[in-house]
C-alpha positions as CSV (number, residue, x, y, z in Angstrom):
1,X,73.6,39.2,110.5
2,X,74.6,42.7,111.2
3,X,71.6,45.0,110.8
4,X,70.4,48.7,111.9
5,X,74.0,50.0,113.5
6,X,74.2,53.7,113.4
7,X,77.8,55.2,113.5
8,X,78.3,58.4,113.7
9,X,82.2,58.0,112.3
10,X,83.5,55.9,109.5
11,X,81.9,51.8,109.4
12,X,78.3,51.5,110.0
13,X,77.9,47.9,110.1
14,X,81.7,46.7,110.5
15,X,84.8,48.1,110.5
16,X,88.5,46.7,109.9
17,X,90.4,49.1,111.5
18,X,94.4,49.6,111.4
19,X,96.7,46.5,110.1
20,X,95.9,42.5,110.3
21,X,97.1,39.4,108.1
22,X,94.9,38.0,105.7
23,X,91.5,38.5,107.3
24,X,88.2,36.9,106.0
25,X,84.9,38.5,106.1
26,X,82.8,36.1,104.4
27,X,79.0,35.2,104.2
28,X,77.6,37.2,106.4
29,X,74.5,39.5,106.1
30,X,75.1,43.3,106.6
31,X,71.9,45.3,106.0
32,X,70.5,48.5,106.8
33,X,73.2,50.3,108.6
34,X,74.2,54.1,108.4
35,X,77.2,56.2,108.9
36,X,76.3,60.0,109.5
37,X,77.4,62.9,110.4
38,X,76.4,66.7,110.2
39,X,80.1,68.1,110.7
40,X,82.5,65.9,109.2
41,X,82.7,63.3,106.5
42,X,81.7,59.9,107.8
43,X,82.5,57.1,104.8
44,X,81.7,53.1,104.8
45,X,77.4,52.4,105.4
46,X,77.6,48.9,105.7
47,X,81.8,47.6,105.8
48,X,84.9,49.8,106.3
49,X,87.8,49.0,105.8
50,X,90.7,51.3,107.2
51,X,94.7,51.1,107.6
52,X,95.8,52.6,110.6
53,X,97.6,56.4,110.1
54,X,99.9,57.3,113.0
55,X,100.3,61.0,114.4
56,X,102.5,63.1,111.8
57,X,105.8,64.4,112.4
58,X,107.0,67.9,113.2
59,X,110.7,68.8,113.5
60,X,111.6,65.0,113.4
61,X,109.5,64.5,116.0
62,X,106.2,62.6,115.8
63,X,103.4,65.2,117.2
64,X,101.5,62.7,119.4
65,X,104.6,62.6,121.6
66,X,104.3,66.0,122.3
67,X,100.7,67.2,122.2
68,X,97.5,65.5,121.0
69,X,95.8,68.9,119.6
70,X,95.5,69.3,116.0
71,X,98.2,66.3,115.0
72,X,97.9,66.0,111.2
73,X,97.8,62.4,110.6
74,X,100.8,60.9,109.3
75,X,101.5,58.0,105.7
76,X,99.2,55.3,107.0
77,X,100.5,51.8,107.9
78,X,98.0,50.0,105.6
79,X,95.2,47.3,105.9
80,X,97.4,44.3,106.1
81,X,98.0,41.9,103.6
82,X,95.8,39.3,101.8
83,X,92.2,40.8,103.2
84,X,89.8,38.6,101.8
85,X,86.0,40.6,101.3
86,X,84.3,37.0,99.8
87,X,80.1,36.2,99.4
88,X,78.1,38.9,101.4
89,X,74.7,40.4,101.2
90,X,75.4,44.4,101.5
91,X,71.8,45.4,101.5
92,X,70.1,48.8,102.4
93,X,73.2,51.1,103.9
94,X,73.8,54.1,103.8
95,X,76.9,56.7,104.3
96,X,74.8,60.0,104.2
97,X,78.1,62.2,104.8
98,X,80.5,60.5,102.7
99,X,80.9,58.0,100.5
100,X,80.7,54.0,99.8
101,X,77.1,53.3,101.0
102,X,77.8,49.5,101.1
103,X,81.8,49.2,100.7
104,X,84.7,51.3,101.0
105,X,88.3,51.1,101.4
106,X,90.4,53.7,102.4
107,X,94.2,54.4,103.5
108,X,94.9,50.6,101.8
109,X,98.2,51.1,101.0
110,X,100.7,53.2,102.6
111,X,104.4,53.0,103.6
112,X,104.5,49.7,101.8
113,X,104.9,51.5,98.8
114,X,107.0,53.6,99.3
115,X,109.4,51.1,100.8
116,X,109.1,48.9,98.0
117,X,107.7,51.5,94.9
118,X,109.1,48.7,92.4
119,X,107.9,45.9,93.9
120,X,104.5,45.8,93.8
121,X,104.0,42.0,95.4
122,X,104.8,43.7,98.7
123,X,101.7,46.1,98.5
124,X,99.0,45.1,100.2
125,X,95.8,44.0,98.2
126,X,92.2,43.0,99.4
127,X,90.3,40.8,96.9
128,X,86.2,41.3,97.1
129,X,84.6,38.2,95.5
130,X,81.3,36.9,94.8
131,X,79.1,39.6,96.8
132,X,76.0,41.1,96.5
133,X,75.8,44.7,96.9
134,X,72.3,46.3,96.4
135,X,70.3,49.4,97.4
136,X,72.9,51.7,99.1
137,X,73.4,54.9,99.2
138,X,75.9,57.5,99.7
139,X,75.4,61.2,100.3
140,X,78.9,62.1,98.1
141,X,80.1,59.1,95.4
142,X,80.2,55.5,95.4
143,X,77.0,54.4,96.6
144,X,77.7,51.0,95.7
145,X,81.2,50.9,96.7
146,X,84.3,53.6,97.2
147,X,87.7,53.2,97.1
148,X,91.0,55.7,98.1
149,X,94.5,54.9,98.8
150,X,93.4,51.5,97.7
151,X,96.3,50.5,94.7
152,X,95.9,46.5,94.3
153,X,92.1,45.7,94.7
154,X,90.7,42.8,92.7
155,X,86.8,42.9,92.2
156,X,85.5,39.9,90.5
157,X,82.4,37.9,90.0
158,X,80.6,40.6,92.1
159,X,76.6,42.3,91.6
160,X,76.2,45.8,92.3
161,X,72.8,46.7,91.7
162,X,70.4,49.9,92.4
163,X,72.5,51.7,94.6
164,X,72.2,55.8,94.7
165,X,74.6,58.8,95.4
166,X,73.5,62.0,95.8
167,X,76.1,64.3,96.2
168,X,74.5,66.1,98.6
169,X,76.7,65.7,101.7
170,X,76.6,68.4,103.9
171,X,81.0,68.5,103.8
172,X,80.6,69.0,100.4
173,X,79.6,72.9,100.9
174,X,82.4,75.3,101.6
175,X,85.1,72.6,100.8
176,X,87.1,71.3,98.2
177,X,84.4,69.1,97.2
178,X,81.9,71.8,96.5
179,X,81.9,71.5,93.0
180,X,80.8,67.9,93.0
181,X,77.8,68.7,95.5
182,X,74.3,68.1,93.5
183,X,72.8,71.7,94.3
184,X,75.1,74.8,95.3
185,X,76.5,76.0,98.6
186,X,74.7,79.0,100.6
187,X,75.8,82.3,99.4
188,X,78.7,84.1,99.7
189,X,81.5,81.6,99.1
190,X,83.8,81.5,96.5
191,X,81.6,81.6,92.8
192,X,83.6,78.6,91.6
193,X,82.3,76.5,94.3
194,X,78.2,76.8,92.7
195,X,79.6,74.5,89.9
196,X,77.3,71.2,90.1
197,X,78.1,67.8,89.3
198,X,76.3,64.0,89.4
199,X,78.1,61.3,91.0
200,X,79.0,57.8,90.4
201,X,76.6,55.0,91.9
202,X,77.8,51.9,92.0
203,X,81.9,51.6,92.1
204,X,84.4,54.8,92.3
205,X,88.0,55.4,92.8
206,X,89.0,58.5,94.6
207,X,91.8,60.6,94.4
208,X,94.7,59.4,96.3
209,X,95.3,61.5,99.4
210,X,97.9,64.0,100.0
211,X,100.2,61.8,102.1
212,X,100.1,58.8,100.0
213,X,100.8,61.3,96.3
214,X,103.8,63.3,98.5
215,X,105.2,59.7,99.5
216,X,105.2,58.5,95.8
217,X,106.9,61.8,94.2
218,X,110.2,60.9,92.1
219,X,109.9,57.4,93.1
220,X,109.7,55.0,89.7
221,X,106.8,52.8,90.5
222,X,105.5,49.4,89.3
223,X,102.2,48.7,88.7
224,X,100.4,45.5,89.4
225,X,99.9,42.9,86.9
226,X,96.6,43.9,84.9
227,X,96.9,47.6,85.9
228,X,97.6,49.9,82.8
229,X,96.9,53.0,84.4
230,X,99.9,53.8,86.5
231,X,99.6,57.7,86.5
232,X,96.2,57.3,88.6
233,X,97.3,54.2,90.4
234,X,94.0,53.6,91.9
235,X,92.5,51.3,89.0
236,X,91.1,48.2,90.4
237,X,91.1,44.9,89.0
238,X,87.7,44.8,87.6
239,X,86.1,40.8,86.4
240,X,83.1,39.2,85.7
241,X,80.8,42.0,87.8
242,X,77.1,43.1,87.1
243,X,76.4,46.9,87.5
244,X,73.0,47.3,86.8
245,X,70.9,50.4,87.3
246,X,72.8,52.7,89.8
């Protein structure tokens, strides 16, 4: 049982942090844990799970080695391959500054892929089986479950049930993600930031991130078996789920 963590970064419950071989995180209980913060966007309620992403380079030269102030991070190493997410109860979470209120992934996949763009049994892929993932909530999208930089996830035999976004996280105002924030900024920003727009509930795909899009330019890549959508490339596998009332 994991239950009532607070975190005020990313993982409220638990967190799989930087690269491993073929983990397990199987029935266990995870319930009533919350990632928040008022500054910056805090993702994953109940379980994270995060490749590592190394300083970024300037003039050849990774910044880390030089200074440690304002490093841009840098193409992630990935998760690891073979993560297996199988028969949890994700109950009662909550990422009030970001998103997946019970699951998310993020920075998946990384220089894998653009090692091996046609070649897609090198990627790393993290299969999430047979769970139970009920009554979370996320203050931006996916309160059910949120995936970015995630390329080769199979989701199958899974319930995601009465989970609840509200696109009301506080790092929506003033940012890029204004627009998708369920009332409008405080006056004066820019006018085209008042737009408003609901959120998904239960499972979303995010836009791949900068590093991960600049990495894959002129490369010809090869989807994975099942995925048709290779333009977004952040389609999972979806089989034999219930999404019911989020």
């Amino acid at each position: 049982w994991v239950c009532g963590n607070l975190s005020a970064g990313d993982g409220g419950g638990v967190a799989h942090l930087g690269f491993s071989y073929n983990g397990t995180i199987e029935h266990n209980s995870i319930l009533f844990n919350q990632s928040a913060n008022p500054t910056i966007p805090t993702n994953g309620g109940g379980l994270l799970i995060e490749g590592g992403a190394p300083d970024g380079f300037v003039n050849g030269v990774e910044c880390g080695a030089t200074t440690d102030v304002d490093c841009k991070p840098g193409l992630t190493d990935g998760a690891g391959p073979g993560l297996r997410i199988d028969a949890n109860l994700i109950q009662g979470n909550s990422a009030e500054s970001g998103s997946g209120g019970g699951i998310r992934l993020q920075l998946i996949n990384g220089d894998e892929v653009a090692r091996f763009p046609g070649t897609n049994n090198q990627w790393y892929s993290v299969d999430i089986t047979n769970n139970i993932i009920v009554n979370n909530v996320a203050g931006w999208d996916g309160g059910g479950v949120s995936l970015q930089d995630a390329l080769k996830v199979n989701f199958i035999n899974n319930s995601v049930i009465s989970n609840d976004s509200t696109a009301s996280s506080g790092t929506l105002f003033s940012s890029h993600g204004a627009p998708h924030a369920s009332v409008p900024p405080p006056a004066p920003l820019d006018p085209n930031s008042t737009a408003t727009t609901p959120q998904a509930a239960g499972l979303v795909t995010m836009r791949n991130t900068s590093n991960l899009t600049t990495a894959l330019l002129g490369l010809t890549v090869t989807c994975p078996t099942n995925n048709a959508n290779c333009d977004k490339l952040s389609n999972p596998l979806l089989a034999n789920n219930i999404f019911w009332h989020n």
